[in-house]
DRENGUKOL-972933 format. One record per atom (N, C-alpha, C): residue in three letters; x, y, z. Coordinates in steps of 0.02 Angstrom, whole numbers, padded with zeros to 5 digits, always signed. Each point is the difference from the previous one (the first is absolute). Layout:
ALAXYZ/...
end
This chain:
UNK-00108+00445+00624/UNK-00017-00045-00055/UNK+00062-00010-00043/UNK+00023-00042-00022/UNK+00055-00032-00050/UNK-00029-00005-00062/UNK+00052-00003-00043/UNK-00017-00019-00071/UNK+00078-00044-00013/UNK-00032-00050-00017/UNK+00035-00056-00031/UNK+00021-00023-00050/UNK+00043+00010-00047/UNK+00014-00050-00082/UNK+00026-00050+00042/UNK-00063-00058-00052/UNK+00042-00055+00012/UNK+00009-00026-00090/UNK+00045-00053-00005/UNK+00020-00042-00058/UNK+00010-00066+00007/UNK-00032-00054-00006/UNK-00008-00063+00007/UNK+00063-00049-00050/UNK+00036-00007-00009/UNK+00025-00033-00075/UNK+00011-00090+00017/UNK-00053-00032-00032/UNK+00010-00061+00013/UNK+00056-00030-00042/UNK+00034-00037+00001/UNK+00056-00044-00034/UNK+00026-00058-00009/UNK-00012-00026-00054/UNK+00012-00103+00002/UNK-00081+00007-00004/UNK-00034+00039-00078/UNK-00073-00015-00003/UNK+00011-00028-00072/UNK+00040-00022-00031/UNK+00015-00032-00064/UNK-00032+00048-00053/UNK-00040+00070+00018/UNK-00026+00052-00037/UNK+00015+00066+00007/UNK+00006+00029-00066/UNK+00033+00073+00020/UNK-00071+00046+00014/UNK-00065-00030-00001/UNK-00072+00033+00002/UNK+00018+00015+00085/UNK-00023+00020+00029/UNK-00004+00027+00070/UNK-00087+00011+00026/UNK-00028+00006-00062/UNK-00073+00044+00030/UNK-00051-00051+00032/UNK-00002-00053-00019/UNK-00024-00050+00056/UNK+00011+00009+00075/UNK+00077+00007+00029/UNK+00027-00007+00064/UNK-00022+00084+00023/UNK+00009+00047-00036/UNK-00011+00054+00022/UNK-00094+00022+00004/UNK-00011-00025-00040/UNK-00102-00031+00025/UNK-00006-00052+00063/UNK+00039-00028+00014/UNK-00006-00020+00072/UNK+00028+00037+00069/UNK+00028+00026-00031/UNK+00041+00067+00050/UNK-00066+00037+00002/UNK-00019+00035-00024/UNK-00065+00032+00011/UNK-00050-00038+00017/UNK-00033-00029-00020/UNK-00041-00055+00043/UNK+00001+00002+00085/UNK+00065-00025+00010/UNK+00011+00032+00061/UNK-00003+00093+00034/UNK+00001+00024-00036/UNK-00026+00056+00017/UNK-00053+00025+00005/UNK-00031-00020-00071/UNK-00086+00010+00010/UNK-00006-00036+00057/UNK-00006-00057+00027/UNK-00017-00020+00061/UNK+00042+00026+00066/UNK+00018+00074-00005/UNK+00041+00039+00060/UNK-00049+00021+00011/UNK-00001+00033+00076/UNK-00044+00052+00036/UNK+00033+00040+00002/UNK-00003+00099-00002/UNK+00012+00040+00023/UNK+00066+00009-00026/UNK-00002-00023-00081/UNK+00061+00036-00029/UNK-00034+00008-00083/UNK+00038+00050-00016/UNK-00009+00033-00093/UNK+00044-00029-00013/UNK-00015-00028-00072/UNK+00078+00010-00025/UNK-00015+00025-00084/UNK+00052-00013-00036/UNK+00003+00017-00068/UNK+00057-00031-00032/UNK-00029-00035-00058/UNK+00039-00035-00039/UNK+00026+00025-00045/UNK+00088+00017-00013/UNK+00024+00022-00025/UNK+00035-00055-00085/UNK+00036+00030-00037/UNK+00015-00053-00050/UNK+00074-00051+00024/UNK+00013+00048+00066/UNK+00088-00038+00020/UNK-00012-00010+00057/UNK-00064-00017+00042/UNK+00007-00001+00059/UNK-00074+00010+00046/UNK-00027+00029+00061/UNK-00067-00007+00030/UNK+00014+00055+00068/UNK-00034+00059-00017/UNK+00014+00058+00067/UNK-00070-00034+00043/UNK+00048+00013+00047/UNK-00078-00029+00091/UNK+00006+00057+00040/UNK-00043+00026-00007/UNK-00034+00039+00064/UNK-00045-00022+00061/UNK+00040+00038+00053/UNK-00018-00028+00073/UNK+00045-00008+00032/UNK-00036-00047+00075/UNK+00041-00005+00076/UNK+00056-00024-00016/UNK+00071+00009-00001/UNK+00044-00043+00002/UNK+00011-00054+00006/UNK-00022-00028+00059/UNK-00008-00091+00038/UNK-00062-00053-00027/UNK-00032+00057-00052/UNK-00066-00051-00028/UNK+00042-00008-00073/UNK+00029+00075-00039/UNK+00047-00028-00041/UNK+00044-00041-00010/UNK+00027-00014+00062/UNK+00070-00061+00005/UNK-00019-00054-00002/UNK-00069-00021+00027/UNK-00020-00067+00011/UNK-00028-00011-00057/UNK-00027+00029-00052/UNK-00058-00016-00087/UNK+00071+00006-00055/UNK+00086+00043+00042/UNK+00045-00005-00034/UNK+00013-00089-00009/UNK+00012-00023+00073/UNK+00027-00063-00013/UNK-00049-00051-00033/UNK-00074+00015+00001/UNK-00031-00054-00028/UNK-00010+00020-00077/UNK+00011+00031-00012/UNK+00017+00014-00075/UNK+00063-00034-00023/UNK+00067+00024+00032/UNK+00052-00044-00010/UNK+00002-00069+00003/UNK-00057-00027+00032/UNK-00006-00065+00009/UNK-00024-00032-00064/UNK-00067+00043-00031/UNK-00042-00026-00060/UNK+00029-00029-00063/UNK+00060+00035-00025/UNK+00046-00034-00054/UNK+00017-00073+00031/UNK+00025-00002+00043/UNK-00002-00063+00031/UNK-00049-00073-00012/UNK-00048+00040+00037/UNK-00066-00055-00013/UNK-00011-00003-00060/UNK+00008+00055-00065/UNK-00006-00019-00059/UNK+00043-00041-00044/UNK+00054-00018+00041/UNK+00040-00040-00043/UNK+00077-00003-00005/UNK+00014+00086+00023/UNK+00074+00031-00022/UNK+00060-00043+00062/UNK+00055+00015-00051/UNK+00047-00049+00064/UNK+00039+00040+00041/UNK-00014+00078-00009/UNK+00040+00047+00016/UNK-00042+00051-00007/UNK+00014+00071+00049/UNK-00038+00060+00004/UNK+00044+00074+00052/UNK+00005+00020-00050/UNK+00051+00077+00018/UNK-00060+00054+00006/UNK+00001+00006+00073/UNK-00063+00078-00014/UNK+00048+00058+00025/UNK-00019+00068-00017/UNK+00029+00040+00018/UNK-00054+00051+00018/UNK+00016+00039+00064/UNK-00045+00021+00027/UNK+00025+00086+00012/UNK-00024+00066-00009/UNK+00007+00056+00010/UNK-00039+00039+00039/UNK+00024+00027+00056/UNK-00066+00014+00019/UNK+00032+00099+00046/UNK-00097+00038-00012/UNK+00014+00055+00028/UNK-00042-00005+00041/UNK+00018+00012+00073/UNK-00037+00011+00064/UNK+00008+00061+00014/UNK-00042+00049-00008/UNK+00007+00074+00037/UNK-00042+00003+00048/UNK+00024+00043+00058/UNK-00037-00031+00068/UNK-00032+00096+00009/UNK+00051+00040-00044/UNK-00050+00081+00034/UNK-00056+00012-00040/UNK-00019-00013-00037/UNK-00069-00005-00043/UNK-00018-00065-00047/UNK-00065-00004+00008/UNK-00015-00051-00047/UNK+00004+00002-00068/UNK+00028-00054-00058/UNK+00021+00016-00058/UNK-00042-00062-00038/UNK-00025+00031-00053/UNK-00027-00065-00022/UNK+00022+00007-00087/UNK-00022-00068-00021/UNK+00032-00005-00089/UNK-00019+00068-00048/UNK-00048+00006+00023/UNK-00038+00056-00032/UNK+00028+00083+00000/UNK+00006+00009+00070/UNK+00029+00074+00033/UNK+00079-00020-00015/UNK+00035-00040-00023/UNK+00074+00007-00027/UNK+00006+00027-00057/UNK-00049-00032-00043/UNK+00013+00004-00070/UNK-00035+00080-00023/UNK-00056+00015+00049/UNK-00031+00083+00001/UNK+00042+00049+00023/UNK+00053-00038+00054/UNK+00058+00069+00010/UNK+00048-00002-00042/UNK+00013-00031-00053/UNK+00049+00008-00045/UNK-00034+00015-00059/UNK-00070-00017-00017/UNK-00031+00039-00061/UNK-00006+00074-00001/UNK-00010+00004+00070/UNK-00033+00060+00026/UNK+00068+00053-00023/UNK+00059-00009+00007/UNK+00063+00016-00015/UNK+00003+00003-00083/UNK+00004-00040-00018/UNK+00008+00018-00085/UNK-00054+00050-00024/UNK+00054+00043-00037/UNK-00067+00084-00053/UNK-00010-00043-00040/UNK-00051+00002+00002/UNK-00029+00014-00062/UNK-00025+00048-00068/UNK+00033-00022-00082/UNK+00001+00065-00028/UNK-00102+00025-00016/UNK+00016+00060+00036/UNK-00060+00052-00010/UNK-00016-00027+00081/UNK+00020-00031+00045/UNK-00035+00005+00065/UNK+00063+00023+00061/UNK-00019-00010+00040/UNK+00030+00015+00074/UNK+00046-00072+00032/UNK+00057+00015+00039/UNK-00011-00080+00028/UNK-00013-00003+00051/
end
């Protein structure tokens, strides 16, 4: 399973607002099969198959488009670990799990 940041940045939208184009970026996701994701304030983590991610990547990159923009820079990060499955959740629990806490254990 992969986990994906992606970042959409549309450009030539005559507005410095963004949250319209990035509500259509999701749009397209809610209408994904067989991926999580989570909306971050700089960006959108996807969980899942790799090859179902790449393909809801490009139609997202597409959506600024259809909304208007004359230009669109996405940038894409991605962790594929292939010896165990990793998900958004079990990342952020092995690094909590790590910080003491004062009066607890870590």
């Amino acid at each position: 399973m992969a986990l994906v940041e992606i970042t959409v940045i549309p450009l030539g939208t005559g507005s410095t607002s963004l949250s319209d184009y990035v509500a259509g970026c999701l749009k397209v996701l809610e209408q994904s099969e067989g991926v999580k994701y989570q909306l971050t304030p700089m960006g959108t983590v996807i969980e899942g198959d790799l090859p179902i991610i790449m393909g809801i990547i490009a139609n997202m990159h597409e959506q600024p488009f259809l909304a208007g923009a004359s230009r669109v820079s996405t940038t894409i990060r991605i962790d594929d670990r292939r010896d165990k499955e990793g998900t958004m959740e079990s990342k952020v629990l092995a690094v909590q799990n790590k910080i003491i806490r004062p009066g607890g254990t870590d």
